[in-house]
Jmol script that loads the backbone (N, CA, C; Angstrom):
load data "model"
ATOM      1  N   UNK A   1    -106.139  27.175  13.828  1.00  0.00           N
ATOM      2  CA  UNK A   1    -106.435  25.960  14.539  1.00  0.00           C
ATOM      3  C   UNK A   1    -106.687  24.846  13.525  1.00  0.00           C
ATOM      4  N   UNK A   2    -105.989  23.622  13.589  1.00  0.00           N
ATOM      5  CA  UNK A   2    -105.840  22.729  12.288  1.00  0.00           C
ATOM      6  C   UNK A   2    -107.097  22.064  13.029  1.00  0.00           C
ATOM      7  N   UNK A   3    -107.696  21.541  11.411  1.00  0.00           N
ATOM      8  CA  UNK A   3    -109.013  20.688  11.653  1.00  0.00           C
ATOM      9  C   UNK A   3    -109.019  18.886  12.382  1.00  0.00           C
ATOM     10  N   UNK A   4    -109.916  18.845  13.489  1.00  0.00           N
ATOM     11  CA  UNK A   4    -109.694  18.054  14.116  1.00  0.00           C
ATOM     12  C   UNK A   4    -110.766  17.011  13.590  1.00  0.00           C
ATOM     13  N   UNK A   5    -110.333  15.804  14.404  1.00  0.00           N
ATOM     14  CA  UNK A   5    -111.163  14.452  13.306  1.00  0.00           C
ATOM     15  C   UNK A   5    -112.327  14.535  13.794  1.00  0.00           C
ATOM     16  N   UNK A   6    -112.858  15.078  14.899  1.00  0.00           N
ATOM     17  CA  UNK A   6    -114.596  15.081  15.187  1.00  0.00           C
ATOM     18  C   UNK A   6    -114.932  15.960  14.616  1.00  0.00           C
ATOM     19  N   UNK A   7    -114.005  17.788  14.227  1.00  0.00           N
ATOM     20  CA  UNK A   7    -114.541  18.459  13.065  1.00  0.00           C
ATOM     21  C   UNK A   7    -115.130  17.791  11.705  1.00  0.00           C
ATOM     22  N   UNK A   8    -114.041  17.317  11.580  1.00  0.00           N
ATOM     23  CA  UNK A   8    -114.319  16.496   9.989  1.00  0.00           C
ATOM     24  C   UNK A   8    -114.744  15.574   9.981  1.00  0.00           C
ATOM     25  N   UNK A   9    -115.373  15.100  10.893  1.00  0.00           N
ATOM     26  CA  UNK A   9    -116.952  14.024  10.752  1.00  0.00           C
ATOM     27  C   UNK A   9    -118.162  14.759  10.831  1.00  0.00           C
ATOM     28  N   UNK A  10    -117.995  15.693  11.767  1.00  0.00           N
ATOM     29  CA  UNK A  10    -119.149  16.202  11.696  1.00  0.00           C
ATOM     30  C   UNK A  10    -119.119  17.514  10.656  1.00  0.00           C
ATOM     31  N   UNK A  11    -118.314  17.796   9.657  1.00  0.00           N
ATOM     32  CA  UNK A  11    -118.334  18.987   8.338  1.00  0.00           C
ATOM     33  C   UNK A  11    -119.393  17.822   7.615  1.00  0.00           C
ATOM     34  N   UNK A  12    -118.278  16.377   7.964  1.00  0.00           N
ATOM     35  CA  UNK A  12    -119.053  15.370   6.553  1.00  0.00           C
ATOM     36  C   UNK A  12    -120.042  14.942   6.613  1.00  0.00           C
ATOM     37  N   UNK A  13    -120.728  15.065   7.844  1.00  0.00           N
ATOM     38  CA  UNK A  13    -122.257  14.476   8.365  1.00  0.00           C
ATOM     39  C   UNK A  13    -122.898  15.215   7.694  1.00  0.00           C
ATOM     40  N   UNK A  14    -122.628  16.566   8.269  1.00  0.00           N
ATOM     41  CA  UNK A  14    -123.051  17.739   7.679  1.00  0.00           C
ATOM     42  C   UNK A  14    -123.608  17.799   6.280  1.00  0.00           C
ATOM     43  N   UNK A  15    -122.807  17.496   5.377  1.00  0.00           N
ATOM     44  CA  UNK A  15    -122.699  17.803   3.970  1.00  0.00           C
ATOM     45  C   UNK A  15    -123.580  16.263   2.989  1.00  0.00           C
ATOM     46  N   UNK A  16    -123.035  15.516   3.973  1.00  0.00           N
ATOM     47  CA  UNK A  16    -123.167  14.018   3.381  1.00  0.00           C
ATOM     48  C   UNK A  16    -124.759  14.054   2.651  1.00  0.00           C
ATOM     49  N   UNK A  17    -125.667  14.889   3.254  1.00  0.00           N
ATOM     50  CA  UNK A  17    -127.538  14.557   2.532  1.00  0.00           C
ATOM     51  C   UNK A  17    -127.354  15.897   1.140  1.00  0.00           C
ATOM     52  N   UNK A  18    -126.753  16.203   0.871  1.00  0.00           N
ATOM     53  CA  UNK A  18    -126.754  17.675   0.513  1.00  0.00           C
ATOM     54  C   UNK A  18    -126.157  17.233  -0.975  1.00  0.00           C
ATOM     55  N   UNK A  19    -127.063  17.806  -2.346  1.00  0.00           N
ATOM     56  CA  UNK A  19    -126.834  17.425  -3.592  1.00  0.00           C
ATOM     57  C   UNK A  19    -126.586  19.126  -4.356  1.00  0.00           C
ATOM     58  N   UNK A  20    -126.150  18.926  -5.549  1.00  0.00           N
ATOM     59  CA  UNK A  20    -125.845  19.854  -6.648  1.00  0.00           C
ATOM     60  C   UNK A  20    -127.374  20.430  -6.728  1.00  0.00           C
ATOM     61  N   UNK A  21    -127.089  21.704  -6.328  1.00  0.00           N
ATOM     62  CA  UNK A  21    -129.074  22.397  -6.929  1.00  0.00           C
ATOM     63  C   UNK A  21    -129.704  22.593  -5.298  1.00  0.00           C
ATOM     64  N   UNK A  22    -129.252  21.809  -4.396  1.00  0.00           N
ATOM     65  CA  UNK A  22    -129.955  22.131  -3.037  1.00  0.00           C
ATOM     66  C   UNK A  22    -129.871  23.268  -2.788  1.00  0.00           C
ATOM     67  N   UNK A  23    -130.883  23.863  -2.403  1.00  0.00           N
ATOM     68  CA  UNK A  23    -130.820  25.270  -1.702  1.00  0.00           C
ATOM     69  C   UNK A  23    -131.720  25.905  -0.122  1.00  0.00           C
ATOM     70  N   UNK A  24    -130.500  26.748   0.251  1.00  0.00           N
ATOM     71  CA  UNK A  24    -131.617  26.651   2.034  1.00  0.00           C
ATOM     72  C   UNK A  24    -131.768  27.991   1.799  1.00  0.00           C
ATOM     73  N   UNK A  25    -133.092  28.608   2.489  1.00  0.00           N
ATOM     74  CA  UNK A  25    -133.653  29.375   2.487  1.00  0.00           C
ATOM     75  C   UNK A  25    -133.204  30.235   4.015  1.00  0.00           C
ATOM     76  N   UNK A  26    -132.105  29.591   4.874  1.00  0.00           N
ATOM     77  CA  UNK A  26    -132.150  30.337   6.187  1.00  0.00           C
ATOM     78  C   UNK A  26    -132.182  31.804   6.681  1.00  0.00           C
ATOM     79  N   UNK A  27    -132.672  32.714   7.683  1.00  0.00           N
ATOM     80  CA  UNK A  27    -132.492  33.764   7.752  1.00  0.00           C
ATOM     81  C   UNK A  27    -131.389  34.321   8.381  1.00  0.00           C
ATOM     82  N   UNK A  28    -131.104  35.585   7.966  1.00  0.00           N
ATOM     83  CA  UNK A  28    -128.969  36.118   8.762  1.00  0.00           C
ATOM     84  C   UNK A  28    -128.139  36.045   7.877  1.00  0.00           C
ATOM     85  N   UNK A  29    -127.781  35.116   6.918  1.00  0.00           N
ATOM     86  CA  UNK A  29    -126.983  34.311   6.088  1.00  0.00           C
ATOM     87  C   UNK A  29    -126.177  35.667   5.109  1.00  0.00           C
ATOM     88  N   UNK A  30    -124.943  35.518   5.671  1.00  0.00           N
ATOM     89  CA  UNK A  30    -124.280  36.700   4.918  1.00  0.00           C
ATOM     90  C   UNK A  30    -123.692  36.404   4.155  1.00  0.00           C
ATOM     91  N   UNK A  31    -123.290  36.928   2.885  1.00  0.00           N
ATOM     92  CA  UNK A  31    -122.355  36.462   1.964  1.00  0.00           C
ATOM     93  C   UNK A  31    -120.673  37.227   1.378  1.00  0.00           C
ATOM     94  N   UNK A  32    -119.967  37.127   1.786  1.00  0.00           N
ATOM     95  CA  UNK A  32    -118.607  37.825   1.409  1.00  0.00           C
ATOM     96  C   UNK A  32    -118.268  37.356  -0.151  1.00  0.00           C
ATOM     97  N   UNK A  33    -118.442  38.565  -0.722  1.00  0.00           N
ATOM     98  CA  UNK A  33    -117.987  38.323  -2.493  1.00  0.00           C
ATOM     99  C   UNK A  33    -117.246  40.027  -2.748  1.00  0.00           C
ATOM    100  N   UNK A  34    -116.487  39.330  -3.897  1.00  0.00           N
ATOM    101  CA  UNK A  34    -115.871  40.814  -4.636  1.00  0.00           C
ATOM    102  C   UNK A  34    -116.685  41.648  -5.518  1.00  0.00           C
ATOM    103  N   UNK A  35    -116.793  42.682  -5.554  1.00  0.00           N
ATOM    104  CA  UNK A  35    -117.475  44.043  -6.365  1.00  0.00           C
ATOM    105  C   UNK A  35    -116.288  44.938  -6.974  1.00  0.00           C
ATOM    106  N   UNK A  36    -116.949  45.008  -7.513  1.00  0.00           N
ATOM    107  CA  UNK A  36    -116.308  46.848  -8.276  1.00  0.00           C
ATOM    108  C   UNK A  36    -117.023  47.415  -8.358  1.00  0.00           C
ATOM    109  N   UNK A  37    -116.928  48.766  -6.993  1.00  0.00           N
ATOM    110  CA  UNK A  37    -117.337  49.280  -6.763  1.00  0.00           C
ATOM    111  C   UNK A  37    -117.690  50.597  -7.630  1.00  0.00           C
ATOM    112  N   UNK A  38    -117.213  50.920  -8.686  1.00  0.00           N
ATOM    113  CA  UNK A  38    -117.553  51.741  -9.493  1.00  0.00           C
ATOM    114  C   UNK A  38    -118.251  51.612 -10.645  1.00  0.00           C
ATOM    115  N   UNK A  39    -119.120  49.958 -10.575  1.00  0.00           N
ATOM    116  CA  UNK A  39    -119.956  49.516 -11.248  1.00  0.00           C
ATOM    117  C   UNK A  39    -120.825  48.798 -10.418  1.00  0.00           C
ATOM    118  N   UNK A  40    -121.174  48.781  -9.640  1.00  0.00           N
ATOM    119  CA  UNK A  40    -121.682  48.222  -8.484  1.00  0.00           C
ATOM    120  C   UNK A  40    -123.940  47.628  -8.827  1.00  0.00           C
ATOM    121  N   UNK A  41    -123.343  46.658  -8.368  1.00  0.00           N
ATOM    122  CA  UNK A  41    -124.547  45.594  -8.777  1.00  0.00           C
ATOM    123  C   UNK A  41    -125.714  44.994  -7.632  1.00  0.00           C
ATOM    124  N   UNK A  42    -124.847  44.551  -6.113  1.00  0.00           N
ATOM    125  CA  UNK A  42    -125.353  43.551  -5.707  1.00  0.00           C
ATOM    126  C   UNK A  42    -125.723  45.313  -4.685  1.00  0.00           C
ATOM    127  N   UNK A  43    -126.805  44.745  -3.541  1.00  0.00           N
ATOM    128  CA  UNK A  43    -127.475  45.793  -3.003  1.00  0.00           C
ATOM    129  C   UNK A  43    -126.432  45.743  -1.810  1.00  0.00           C
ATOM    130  N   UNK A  44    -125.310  44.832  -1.643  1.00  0.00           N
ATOM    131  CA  UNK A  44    -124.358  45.683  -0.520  1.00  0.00           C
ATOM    132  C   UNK A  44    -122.809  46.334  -1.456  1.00  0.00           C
ATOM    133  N   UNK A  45    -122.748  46.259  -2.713  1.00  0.00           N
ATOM    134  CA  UNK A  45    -122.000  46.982  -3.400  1.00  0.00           C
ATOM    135  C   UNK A  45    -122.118  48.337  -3.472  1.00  0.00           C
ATOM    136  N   UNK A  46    -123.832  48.352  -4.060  1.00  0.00           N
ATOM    137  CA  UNK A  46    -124.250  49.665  -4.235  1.00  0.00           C
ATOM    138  C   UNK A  46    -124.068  50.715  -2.865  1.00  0.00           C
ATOM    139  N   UNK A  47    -124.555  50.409  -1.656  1.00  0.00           N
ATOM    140  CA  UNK A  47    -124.671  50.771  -0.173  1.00  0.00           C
ATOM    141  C   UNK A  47    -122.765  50.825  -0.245  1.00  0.00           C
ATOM    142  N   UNK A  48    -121.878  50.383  -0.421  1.00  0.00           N
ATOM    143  CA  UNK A  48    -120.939  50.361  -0.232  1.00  0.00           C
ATOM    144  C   UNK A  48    -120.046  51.620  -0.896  1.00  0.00           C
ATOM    145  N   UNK A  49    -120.789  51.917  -2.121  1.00  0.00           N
ATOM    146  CA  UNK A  49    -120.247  53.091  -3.486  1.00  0.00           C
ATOM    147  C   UNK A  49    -120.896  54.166  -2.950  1.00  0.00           C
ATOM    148  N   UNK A  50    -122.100  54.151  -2.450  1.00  0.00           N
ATOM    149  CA  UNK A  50    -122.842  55.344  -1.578  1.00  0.00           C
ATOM    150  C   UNK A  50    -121.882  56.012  -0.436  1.00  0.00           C
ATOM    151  N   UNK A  51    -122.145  55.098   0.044  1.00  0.00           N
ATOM    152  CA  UNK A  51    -120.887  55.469   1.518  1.00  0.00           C
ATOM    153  C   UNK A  51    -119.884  56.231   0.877  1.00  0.00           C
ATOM    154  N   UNK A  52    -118.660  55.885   0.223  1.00  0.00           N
ATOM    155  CA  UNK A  52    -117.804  56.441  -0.158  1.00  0.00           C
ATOM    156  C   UNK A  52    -118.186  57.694  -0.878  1.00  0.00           C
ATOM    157  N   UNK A  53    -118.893  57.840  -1.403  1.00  0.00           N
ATOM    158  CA  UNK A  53    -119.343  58.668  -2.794  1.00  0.00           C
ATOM    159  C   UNK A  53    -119.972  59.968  -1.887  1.00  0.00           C
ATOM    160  N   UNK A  54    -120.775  59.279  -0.807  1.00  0.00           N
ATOM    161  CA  UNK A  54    -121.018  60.441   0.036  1.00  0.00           C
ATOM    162  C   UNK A  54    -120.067  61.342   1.012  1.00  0.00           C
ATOM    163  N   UNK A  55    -119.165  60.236   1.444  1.00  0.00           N
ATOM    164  CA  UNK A  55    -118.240  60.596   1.840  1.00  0.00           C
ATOM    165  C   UNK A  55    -116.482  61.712   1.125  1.00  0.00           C
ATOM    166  N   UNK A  56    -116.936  61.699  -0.213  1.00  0.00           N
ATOM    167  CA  UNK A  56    -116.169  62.282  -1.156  1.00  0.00           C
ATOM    168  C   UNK A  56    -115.075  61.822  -1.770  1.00  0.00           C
ATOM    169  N   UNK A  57    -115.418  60.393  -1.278  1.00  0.00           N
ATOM    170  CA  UNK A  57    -113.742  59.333  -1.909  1.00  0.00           C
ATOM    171  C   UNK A  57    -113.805  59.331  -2.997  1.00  0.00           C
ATOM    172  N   UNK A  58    -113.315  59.262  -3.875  1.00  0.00           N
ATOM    173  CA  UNK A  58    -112.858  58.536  -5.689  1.00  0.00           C
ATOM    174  C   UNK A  58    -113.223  57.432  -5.509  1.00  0.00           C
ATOM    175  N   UNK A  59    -114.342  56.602  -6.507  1.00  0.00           N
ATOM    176  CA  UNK A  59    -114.265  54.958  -6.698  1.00  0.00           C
ATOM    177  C   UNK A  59    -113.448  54.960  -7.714  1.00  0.00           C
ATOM    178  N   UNK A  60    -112.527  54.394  -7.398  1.00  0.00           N
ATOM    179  CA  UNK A  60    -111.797  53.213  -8.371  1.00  0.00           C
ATOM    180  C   UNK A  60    -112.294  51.854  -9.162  1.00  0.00           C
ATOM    181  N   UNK A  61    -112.101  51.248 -10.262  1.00  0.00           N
ATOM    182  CA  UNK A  61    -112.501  50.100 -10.960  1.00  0.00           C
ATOM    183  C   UNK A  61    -111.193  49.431 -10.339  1.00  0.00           C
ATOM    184  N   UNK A  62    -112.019  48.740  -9.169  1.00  0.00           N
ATOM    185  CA  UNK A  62    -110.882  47.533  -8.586  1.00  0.00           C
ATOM    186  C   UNK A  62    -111.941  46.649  -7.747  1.00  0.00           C
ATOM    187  N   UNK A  63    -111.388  45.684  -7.575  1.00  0.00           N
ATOM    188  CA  UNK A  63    -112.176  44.858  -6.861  1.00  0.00           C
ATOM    189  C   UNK A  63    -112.140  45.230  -5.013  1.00  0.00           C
ATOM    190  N   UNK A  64    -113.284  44.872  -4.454  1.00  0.00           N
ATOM    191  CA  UNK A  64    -113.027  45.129  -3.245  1.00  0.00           C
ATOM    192  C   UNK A  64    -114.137  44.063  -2.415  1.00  0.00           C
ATOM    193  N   UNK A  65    -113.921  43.760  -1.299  1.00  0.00           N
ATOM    194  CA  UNK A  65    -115.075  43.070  -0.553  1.00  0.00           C
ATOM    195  C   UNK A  65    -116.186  43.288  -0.558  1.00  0.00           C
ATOM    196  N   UNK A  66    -117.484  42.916   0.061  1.00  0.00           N
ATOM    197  CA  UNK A  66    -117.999  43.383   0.127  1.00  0.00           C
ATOM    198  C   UNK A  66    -118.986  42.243   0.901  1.00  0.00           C
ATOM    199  N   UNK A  67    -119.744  42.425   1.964  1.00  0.00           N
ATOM    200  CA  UNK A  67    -120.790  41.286   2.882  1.00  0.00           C
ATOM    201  C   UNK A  67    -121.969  41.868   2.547  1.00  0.00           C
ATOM    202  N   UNK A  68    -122.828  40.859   2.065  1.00  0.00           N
ATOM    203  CA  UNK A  68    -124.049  40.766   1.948  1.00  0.00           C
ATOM    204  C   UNK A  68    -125.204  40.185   2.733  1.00  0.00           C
ATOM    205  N   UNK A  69    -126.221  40.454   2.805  1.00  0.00           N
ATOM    206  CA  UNK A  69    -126.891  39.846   3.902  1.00  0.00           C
ATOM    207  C   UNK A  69    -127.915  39.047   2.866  1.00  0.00           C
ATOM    208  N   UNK A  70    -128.254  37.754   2.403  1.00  0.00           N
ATOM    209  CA  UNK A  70    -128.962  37.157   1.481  1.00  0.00           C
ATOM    210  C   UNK A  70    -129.992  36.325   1.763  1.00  0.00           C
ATOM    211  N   UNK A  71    -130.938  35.988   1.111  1.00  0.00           N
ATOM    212  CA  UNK A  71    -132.392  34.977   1.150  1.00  0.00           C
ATOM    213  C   UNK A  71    -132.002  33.939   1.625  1.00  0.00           C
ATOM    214  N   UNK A  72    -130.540  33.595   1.562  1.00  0.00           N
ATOM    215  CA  UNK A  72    -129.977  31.851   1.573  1.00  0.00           C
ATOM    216  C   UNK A  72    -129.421  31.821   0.248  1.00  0.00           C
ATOM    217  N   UNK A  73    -129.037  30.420   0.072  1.00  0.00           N
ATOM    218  CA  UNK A  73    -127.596  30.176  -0.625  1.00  0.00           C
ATOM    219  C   UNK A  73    -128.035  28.765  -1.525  1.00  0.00           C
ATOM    220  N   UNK A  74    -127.678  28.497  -2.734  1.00  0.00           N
ATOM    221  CA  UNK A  74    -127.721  27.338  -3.352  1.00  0.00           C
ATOM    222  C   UNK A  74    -126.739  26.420  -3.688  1.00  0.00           C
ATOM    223  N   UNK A  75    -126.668  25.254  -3.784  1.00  0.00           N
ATOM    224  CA  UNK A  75    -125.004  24.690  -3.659  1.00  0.00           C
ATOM    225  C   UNK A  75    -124.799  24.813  -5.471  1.00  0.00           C
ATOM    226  N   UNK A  76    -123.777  25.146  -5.259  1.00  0.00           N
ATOM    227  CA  UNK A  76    -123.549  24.956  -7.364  1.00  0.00           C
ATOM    228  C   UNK A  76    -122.217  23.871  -7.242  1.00  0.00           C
ATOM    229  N   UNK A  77    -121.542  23.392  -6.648  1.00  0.00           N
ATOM    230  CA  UNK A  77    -120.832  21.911  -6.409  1.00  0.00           C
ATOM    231  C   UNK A  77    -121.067  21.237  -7.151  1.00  0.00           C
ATOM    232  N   UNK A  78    -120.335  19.956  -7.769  1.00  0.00           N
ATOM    233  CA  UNK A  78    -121.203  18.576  -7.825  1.00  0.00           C
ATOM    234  C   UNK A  78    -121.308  18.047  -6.917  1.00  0.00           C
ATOM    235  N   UNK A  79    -122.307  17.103  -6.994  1.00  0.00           N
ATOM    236  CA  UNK A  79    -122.590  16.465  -5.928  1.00  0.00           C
ATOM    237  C   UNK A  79    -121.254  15.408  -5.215  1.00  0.00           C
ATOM    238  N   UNK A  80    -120.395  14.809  -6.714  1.00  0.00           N
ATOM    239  CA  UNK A  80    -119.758  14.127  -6.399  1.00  0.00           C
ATOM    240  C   UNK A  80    -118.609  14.358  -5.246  1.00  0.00           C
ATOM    241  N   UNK A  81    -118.234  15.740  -5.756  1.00  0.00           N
ATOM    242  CA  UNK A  81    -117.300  16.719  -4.420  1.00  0.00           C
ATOM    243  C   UNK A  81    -117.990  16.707  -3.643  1.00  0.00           C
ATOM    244  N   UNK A  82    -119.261  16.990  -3.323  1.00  0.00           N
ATOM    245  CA  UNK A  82    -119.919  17.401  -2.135  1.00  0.00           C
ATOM    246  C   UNK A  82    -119.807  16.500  -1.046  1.00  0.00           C
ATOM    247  N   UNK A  83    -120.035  15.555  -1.505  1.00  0.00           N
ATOM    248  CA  UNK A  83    -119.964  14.146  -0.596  1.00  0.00           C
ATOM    249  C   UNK A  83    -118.372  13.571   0.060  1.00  0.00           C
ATOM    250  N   UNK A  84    -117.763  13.559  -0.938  1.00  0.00           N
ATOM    251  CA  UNK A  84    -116.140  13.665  -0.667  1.00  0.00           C
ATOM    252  C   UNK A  84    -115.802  14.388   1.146  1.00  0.00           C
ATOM    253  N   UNK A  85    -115.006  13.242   1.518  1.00  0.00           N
ATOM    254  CA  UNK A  85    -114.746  13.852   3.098  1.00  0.00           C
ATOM    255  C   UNK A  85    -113.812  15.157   2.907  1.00  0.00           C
ATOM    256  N   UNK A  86    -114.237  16.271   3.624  1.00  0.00           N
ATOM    257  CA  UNK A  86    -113.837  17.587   3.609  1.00  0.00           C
ATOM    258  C   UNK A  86    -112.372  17.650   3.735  1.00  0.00           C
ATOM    259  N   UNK A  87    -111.530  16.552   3.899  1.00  0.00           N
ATOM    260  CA  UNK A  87    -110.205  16.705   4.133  1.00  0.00           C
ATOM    261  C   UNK A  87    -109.559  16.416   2.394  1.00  0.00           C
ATOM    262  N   UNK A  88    -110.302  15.796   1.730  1.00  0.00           N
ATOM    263  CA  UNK A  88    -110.216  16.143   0.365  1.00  0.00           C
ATOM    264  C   UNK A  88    -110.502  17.416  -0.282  1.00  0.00           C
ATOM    265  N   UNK A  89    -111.733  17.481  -0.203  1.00  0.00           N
ATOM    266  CA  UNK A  89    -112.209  18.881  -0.998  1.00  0.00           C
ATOM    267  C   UNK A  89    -112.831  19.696   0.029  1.00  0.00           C
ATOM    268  N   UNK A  90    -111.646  20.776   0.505  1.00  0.00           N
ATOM    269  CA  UNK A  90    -112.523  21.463   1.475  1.00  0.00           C
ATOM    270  C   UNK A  90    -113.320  22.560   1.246  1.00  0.00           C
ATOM    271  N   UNK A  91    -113.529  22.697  -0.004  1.00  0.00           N
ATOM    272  CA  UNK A  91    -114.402  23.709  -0.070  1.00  0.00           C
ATOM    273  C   UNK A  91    -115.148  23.389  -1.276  1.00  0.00           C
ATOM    274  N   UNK A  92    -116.662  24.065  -0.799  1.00  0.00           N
ATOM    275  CA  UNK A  92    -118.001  23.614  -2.018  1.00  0.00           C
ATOM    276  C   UNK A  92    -118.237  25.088  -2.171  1.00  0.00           C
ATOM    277  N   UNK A  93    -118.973  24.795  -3.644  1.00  0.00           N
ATOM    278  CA  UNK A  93    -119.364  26.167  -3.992  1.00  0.00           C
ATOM    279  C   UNK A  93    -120.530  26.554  -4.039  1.00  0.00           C
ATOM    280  N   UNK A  94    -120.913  27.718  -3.892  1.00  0.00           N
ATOM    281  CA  UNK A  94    -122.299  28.010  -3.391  1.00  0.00           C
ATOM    282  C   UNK A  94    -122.451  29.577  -4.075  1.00  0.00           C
ATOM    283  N   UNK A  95    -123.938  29.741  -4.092  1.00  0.00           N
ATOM    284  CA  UNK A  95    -124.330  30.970  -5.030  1.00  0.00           C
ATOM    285  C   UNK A  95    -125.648  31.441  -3.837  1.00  0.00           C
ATOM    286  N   UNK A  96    -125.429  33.187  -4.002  1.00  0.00           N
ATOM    287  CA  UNK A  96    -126.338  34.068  -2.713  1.00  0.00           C
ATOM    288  C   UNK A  96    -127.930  33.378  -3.775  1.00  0.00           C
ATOM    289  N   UNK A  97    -129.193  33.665  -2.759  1.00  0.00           N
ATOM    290  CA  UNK A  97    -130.256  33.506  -3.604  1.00  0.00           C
ATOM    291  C   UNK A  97    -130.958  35.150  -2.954  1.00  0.00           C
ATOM    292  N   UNK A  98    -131.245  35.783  -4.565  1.00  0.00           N
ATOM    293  CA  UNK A  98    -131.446  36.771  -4.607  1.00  0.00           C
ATOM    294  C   UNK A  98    -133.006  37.264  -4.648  1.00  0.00           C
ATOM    295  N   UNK A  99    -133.698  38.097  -4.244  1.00  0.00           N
ATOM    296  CA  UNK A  99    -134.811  38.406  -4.699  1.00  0.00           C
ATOM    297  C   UNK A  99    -134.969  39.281  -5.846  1.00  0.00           C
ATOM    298  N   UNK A 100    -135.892  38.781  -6.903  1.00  0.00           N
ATOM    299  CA  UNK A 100    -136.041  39.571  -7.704  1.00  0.00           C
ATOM    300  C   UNK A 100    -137.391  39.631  -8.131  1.00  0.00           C
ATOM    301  N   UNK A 101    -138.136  40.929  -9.235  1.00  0.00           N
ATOM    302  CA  UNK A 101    -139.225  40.850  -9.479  1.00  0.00           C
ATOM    303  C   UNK A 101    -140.276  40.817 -10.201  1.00  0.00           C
ATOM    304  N   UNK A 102    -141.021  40.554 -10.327  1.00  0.00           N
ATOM    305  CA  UNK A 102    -141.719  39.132 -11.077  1.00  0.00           C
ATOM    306  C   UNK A 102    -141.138  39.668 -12.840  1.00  0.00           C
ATOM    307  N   UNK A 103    -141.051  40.425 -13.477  1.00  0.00           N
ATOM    308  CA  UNK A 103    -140.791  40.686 -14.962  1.00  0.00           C
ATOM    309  C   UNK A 103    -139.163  39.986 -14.825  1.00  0.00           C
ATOM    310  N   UNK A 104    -138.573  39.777 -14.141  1.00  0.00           N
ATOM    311  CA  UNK A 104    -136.477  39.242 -14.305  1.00  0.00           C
ATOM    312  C   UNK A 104    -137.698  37.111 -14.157  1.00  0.00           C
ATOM    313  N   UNK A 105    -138.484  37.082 -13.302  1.00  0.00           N
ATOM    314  CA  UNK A 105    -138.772  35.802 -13.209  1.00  0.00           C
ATOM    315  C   UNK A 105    -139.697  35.645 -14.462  1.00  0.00           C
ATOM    316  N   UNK A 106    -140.737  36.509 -14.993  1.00  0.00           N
ATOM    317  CA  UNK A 106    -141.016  35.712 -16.130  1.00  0.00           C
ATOM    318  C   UNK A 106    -140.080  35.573 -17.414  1.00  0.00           C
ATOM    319  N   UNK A 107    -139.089  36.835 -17.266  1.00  0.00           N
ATOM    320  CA  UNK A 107    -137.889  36.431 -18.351  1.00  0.00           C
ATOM    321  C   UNK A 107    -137.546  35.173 -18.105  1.00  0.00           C
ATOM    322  N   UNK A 108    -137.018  34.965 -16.932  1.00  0.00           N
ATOM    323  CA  UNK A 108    -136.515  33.540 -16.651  1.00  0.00           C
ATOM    324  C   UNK A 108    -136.935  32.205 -17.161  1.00  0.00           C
ATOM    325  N   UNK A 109    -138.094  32.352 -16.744  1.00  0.00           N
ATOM    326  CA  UNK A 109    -139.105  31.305 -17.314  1.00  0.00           C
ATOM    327  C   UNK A 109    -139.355  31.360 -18.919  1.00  0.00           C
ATOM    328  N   UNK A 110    -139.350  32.498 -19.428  1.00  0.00           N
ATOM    329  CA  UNK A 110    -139.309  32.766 -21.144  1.00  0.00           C
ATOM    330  C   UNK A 110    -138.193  31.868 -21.939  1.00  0.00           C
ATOM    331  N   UNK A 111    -137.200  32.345 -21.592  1.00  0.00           N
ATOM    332  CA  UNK A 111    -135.722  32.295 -21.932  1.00  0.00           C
ATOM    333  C   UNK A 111    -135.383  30.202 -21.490  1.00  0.00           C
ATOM    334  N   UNK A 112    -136.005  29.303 -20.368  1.00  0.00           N
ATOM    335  CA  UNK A 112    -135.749  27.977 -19.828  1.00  0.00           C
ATOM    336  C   UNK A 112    -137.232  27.686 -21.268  1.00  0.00           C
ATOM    337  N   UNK A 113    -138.063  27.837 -21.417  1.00  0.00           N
ATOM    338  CA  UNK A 113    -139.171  27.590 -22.925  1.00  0.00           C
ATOM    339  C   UNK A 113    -138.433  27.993 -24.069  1.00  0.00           C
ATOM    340  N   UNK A 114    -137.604  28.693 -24.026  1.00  0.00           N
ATOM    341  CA  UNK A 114    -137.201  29.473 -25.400  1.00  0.00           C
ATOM    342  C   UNK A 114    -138.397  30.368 -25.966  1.00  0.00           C
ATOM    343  N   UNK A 115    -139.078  30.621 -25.126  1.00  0.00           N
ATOM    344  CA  UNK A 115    -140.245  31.522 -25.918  1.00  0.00           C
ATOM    345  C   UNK A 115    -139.615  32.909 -26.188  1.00  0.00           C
ATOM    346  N   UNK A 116    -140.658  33.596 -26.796  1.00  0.00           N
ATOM    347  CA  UNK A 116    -140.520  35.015 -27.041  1.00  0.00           C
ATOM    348  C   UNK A 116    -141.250  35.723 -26.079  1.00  0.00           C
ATOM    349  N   UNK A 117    -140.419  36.736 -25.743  1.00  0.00           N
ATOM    350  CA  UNK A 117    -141.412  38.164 -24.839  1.00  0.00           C
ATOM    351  C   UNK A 117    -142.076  38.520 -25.506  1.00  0.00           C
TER     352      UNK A 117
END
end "model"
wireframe off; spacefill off
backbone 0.3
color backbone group
């Protein structure tokens, strides 16, 4: 179904307050990304290598889908695209926001000081 002009006012309404670094916290928010599953990282990769593995399949080193269910999402875009009417740039880029715990966040914070652990 080709995008219609009240779609694409209201994608751009949409988008129009929304900067590089914004991030929403909503709940549900699934995320479709690629894994390799025979190195498996994100917690619906891993659940994904289980399944099979229990099931007695071979993982292969290949990429494969995989939906995630995430905290919410951060825009990594520039802003300058972001704003751009969607019939230009129809797609922004965005990163899952992950939970992690507190020793990966005080690295974090170590590593943005340059301090030492």
């Amino acid at each position: 179904m080709p995008l219609t002009k009240q779609d694409e006012q209201e994608i751009d309404q949409a988008l129009r307050g929304l900067r590089q670094g914004d991030f929403s916290r909503d709940a549900g928010l699934e995320f479709l990304h690629w894994a390799d599953l025979s190195r498996p990282h994100s917690s619906a990769s891993v659940q994904a290598a289980e399944v099979l593995t229990n099931d007695g399949e071979a993982i292969e080193a290949r990429a494969s889908v995989v939906l995630d269910e995430v905290q919410g999402v951060a825009m990594l875009s520039q802003t300058c695209d972001i704003v751009f009417s969607c019939r230009l740039r129809p797609f922004v880029e965005v990163a899952p926001l992950i939970e992690v715990d507190e020793n990966v966040v005080e690295e974090i914070r170590c590593r943005a000081s340059r301090c030492r652990p």
